[in-house]
C-alpha positions as CSV (number, residue, x, y, z in Angstrom):
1,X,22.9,-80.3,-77.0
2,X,20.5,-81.2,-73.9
3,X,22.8,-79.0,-71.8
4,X,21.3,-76.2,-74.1
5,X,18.0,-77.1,-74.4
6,X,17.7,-77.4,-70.5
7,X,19.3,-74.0,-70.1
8,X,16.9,-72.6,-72.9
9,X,14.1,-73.7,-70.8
10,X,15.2,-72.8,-67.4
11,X,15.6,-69.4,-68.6
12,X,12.4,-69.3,-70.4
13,X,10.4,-70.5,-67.5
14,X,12.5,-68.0,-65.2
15,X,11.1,-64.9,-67.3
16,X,7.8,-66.6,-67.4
17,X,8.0,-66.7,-63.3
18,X,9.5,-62.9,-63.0
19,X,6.2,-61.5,-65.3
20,X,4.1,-63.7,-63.1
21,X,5.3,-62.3,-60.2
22,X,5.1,-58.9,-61.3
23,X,1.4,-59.1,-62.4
24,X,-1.2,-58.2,-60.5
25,X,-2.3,-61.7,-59.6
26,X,-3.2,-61.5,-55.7
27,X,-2.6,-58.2,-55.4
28,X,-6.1,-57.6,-54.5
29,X,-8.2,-58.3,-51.2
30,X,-9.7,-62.1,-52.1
31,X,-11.7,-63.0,-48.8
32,X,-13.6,-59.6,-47.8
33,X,-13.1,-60.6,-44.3
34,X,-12.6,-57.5,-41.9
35,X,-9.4,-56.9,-40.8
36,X,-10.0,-57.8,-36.9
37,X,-10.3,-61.4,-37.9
38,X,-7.4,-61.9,-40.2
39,X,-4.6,-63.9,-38.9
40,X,-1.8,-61.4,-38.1
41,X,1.4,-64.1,-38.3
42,X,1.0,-67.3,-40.8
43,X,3.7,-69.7,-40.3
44,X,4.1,-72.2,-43.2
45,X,6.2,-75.4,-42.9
46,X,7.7,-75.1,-46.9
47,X,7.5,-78.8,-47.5
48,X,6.5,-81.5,-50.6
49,X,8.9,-79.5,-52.9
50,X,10.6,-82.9,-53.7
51,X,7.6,-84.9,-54.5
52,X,6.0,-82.3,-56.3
53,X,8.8,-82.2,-58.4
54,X,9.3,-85.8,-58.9
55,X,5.7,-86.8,-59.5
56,X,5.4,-83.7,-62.1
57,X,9.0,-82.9,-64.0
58,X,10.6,-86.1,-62.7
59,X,13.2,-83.4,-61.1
60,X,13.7,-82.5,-57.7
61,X,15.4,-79.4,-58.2
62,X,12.3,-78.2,-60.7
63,X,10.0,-79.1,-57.4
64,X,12.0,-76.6,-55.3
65,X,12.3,-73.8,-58.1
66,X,8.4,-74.1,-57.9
67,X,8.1,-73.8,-54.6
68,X,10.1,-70.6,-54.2
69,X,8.1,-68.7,-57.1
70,X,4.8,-70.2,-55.2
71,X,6.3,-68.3,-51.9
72,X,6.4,-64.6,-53.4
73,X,3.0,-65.4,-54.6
74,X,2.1,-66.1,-51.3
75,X,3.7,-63.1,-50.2
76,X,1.5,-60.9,-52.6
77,X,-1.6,-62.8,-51.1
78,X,-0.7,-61.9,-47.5
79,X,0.0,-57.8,-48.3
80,X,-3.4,-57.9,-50.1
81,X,-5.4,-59.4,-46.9
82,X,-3.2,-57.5,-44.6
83,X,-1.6,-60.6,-43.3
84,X,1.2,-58.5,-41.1
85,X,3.6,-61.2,-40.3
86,X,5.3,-64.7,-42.6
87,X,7.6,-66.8,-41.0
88,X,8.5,-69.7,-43.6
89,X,10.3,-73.1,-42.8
90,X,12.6,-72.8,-46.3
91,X,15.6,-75.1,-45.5
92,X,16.3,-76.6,-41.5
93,X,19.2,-78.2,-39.4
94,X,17.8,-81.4,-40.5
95,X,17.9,-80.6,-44.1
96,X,21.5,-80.8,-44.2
97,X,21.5,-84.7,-43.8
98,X,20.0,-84.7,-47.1
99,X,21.9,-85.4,-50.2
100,X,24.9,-83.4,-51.4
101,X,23.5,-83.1,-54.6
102,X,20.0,-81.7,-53.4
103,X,21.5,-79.4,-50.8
104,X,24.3,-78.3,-53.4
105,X,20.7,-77.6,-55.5
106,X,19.1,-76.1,-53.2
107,X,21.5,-73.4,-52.3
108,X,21.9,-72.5,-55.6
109,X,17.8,-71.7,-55.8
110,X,19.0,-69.6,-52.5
111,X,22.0,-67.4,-54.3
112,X,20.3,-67.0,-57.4
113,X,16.6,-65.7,-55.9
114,X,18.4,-63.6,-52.8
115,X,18.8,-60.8,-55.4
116,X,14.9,-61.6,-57.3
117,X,13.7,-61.8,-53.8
118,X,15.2,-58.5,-52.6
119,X,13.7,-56.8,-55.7
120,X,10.3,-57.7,-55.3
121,X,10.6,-57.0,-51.7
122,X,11.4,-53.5,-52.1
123,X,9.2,-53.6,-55.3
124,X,6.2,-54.8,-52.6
125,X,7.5,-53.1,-49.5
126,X,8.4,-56.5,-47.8
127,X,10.6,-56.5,-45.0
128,X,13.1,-59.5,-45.0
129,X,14.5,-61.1,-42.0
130,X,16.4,-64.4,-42.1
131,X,16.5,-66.4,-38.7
132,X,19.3,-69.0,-38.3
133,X,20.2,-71.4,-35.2
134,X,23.3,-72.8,-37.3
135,X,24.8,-70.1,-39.2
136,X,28.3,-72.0,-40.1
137,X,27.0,-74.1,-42.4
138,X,25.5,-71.6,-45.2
139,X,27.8,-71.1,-48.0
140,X,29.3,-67.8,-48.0
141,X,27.8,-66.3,-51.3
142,X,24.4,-67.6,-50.0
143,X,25.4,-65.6,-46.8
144,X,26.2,-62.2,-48.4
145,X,22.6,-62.7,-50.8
146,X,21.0,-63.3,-47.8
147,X,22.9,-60.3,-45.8
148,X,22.4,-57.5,-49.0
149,X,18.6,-58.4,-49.0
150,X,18.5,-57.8,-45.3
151,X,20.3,-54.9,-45.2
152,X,18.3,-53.1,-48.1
153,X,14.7,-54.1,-47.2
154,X,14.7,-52.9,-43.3
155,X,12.9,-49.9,-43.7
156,X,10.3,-51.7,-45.8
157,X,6.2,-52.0,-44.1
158,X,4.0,-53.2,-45.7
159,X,5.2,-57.4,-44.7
160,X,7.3,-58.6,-42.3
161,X,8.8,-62.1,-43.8
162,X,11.0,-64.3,-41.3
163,X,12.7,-66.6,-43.5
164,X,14.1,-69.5,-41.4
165,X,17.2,-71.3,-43.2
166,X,19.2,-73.7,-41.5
167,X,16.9,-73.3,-38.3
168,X,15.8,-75.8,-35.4
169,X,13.5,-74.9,-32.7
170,X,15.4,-77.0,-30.2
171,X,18.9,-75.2,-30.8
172,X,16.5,-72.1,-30.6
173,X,15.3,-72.6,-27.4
174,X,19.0,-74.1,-25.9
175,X,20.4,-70.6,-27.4
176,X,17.5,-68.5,-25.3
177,X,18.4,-70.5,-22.0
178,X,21.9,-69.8,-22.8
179,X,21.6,-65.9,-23.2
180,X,19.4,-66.2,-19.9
181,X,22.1,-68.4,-18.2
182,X,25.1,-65.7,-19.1
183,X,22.7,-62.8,-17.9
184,X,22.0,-64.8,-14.7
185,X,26.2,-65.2,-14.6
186,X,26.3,-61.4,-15.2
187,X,24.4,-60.3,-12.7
188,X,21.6,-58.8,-15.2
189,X,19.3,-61.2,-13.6
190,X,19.7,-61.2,-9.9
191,X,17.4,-63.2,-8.9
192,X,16.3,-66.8,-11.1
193,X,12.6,-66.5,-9.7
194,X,12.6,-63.6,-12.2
195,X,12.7,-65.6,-14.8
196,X,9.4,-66.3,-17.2
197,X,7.7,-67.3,-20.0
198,X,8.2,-63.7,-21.4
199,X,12.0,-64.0,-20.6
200,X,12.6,-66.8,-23.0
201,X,10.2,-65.6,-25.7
202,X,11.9,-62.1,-25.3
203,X,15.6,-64.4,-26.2
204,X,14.1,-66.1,-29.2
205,X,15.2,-65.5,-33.0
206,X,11.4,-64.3,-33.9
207,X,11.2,-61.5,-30.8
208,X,9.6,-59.0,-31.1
209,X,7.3,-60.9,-33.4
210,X,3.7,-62.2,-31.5
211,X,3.1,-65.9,-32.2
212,X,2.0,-67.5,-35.0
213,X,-2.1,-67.4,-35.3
214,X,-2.2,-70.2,-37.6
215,X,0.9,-72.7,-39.0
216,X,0.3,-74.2,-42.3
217,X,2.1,-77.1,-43.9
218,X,2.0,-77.2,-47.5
219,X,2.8,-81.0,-47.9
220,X,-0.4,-82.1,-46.0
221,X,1.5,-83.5,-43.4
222,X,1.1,-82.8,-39.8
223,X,4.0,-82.3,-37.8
224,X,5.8,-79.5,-36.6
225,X,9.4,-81.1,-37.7
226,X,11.7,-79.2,-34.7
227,X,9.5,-75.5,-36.0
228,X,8.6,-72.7,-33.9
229,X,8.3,-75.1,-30.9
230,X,8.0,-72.6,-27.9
231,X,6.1,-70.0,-30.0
């Protein structure tokens, strides 16, 4: 049955991806640079999942399963070179024009890796954040995976990791002017002159974090694509 067989090798390539991750692969310094010149918060646009997994496993979803065991690897690199702060573009408002079929995919790879991802978060001492401008349209279990991992990783050090899921920049940004229009309303700000640069970054969904030092997009490509726009 091919139902079998694909199931067979899912799983087989699953525990083949959880002893991967729990080597010691890039758990070691690679770049002997000092620490006053490492980059204290990497942004990375998540993107050419689909084309890596067309052009290698003539599978989309195989692209993305990829692409989310390349991330905790990635992770591990950044605790090792004391890389403070990862904010990562996984899925945005934009995404959800895509198909039903890859989105339906896609937030399966969510559910089923919010519980793997929580344990080698606390297994690494990563602290998860997940920073939404449209939170209505994740599915409810992906939600609660999401929340749990959350919840249970706040105390953790060692990384910071701002996972961006159903985020845009612009809906950001019209959310921090709202916040700042209601406080003006309020009578928390008295007087508009007050208002700043700092007041709007202080409204955003990454505050307290600084900016990004460097933004990487894995695809190649370079645009921002509606990303971290004000910081």
């Amino acid at each position: 049955d091919n139902n079998d067989d694909n199931n067979e090798e899912s799983d087989k390539r699953d525990e083949q991806t959880r002893a991967y991750l729990k080597s010691n692969i890039h758990t070691q310094q690679e770049s002997n640079i000092t620490s006053t010149y490492i980059p204290k918060h990497i942004a990375v646009i998540m993107d050419g999942n689909r084309r890596y997994g067309k052009a290698k496993y003539n599978s989309v979803t195989r692209g993305h399963w990829d692409g989310s065991k390349t991330l905790v690897d990635f992770a591990k690199w950044c605790i090792a070179e004391q890389v403070q702060i990862l904010t990562v573009y996984a899925f945005s408002t934009e995404n959800w024009n895509r198909s039903k079929v890859e989105i339906s995919a896609l937030m399966k790879i969510f559910c089923k890796y919010c519980d793997e991802l929580r344990e080698e978060a606390l297994d690494m001492g990563i602290c998860l954040k997940v920073i939404s401008t449209e939170t209505e349209k994740i599915p409810s279990d992906v939600a609660a995976g999401m929340k749990k991992m959350v919840e249970e990783t706040q105390h953790c050090t060692k990384l910071i990791m701002n996972i961006c899921l159903s985020y845009g920049s612009r809906g950001e940004i019209v959310n921090a002017c709202q916040q700042i229009a209601n406080d003006v309303q309020n009578g928390v700000i008295i007087d508009t002159n007050e208002i700043s640069e700092s007041t709007i970054a202080n409204k955003l969904l990454t505050y307290p974090c600084p900016d990004p030092d460097i933004v990487i997009r894995t695809s190649g490509e370079y645009r921002l694509s509606n990303f971290l726009l004000w910081q």
